[in-house]
N, C-alpha and C positions, 0 to 999 in steps of 0.2 A: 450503476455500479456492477461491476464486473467480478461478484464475488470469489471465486478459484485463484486470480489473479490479484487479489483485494487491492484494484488499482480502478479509478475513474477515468473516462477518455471523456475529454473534449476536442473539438475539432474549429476552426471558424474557415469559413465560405467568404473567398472573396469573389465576387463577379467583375470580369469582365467588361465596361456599359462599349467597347468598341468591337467585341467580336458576338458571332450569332449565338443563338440559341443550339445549334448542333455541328461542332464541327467534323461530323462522318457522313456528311453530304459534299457532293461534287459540284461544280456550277453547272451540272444539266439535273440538278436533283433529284441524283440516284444515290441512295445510300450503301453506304458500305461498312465493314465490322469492326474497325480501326478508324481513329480522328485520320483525318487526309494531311499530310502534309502543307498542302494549300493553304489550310484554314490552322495556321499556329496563333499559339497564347503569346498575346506581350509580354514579354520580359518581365513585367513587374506583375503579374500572377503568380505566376512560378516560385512557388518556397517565400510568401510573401511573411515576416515574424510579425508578429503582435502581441505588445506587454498586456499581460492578463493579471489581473486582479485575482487570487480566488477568490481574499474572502466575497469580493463581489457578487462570484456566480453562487457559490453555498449560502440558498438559503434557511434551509433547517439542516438539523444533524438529529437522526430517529434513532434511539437505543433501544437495539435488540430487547424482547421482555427475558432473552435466554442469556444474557449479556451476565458477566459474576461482577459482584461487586467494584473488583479489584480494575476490571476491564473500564466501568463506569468511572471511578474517579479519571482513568486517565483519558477517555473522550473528553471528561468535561476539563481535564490539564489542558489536553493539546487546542483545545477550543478559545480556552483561556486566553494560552501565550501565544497563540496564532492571531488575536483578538480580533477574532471572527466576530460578525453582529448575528451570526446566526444564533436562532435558536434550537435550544438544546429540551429535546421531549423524549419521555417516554415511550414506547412502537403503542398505537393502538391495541395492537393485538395481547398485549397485558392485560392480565384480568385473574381472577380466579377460577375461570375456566378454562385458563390456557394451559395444555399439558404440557408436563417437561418435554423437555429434548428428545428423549429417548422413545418417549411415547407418540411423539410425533412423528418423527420418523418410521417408525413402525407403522403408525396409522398410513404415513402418505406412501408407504413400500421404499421409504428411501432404504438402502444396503448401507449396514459401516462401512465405512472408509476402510480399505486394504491397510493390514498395517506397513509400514513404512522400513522399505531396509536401512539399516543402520549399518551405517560405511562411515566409516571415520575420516577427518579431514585430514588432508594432509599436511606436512610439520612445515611446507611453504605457504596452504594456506591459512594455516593460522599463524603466522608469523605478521603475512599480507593481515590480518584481522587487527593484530596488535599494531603494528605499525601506525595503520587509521585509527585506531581507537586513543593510543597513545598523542594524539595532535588532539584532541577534544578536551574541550575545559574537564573539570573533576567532578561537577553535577549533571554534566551528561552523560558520564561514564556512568556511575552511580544509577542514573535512570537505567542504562546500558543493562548493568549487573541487575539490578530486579526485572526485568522483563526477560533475562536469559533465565534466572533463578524460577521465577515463574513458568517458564515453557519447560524447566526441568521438571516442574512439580506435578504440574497441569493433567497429567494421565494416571488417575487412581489405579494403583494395582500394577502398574506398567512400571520400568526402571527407565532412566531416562537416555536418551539414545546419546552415542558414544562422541559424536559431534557436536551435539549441546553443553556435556559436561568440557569438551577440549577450548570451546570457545567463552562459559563461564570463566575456566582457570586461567584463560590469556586475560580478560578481564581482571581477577581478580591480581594480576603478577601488575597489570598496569596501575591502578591504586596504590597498590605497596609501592610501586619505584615512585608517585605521589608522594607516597608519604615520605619513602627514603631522601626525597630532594625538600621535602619540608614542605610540601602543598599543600592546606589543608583539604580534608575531602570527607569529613566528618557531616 
């Protein structure tokens, strides 16, 4: 897991069984710094797709012990309706010795985080925002608007930055014209 990016890479390897083990050798095997033209991949290596399974590859899902409540229900949502066979645990490193957050960081010398400039978005895109959001059933909007509402909340003491609140209210304009066409979204 690639935390910064909170995205997982997989990759899969396909080999070859008709070409060598190195193609940056010459047929007097002198190597060189580049594959040699001589020694090209079949056709069918090259960008070869392969349907993947996740829940396949996920076998456990570990929650953070720094993880809030609110975070917890929706691991064990998305795990749910993904209906993953994974199992769903608490991180080891839970306990009652485990220090908060803050203390952690301190202890391991991690630095806060820079705060973040607040640049507001622009009125195309949050329009591009609503437009997507507007094509989605009304309980995923819904999920939509608490997890914006949430990132609004989320920093004690801080006011919430000016592109959070732009993309809340496009949310919330999409629900009303819901409601206004008679959808329910209650």
């Amino acid at each position: 897991m690639y935390q910064p990016e909170r995205e997982l890479r997989a990759w899969v390897t396909v080999c070859n069984p008709l070409e060598g083990g190195n193609r940056h050798f010459d047929l007097n095997k002198i190597a060189h710094a580049l594959p040699l033209e001589i020694n090209q991949r079949h056709s069918w290596v090259e960008f070869t797709r392969r349907r993947i399974r996740l829940g396949d590859l996920i076998t456990e899902a570990v929650i953070s012990p720094w993880a809030e409540p609110d975070a917890v229900e929706e691991i064990k949502l998305w795990v749910n309706c993904k209906k993953f066979p994974a199992v769903l645990r608490q991180s080891d490193l839970a306990g009652t010795l485990t220090p908060a957050l803050d203390e952690f960081r301190t202890q391991m010398g991690i630095a806060n985080l820079p705060d973040e400039v607040d640049v507001p978005a622009t009125a195309y895109e949050v329009q591009q925002f609503y437009d997507v959001v507007a094509t989605l059933e009304p309980s995923r909007v819904r999920f939509l608007y608490k997890q914006r509402w949430e990132t609004c909340r989320m920093v004690p003491g801080r006011i919430p930055r000016i592109s959070d609140i732009q993309y809340l209210e496009a949310t919330v304009r999409v629900l009303d014209d819901f409601r206004k066409k008679g959808i329910n979204v209650a």
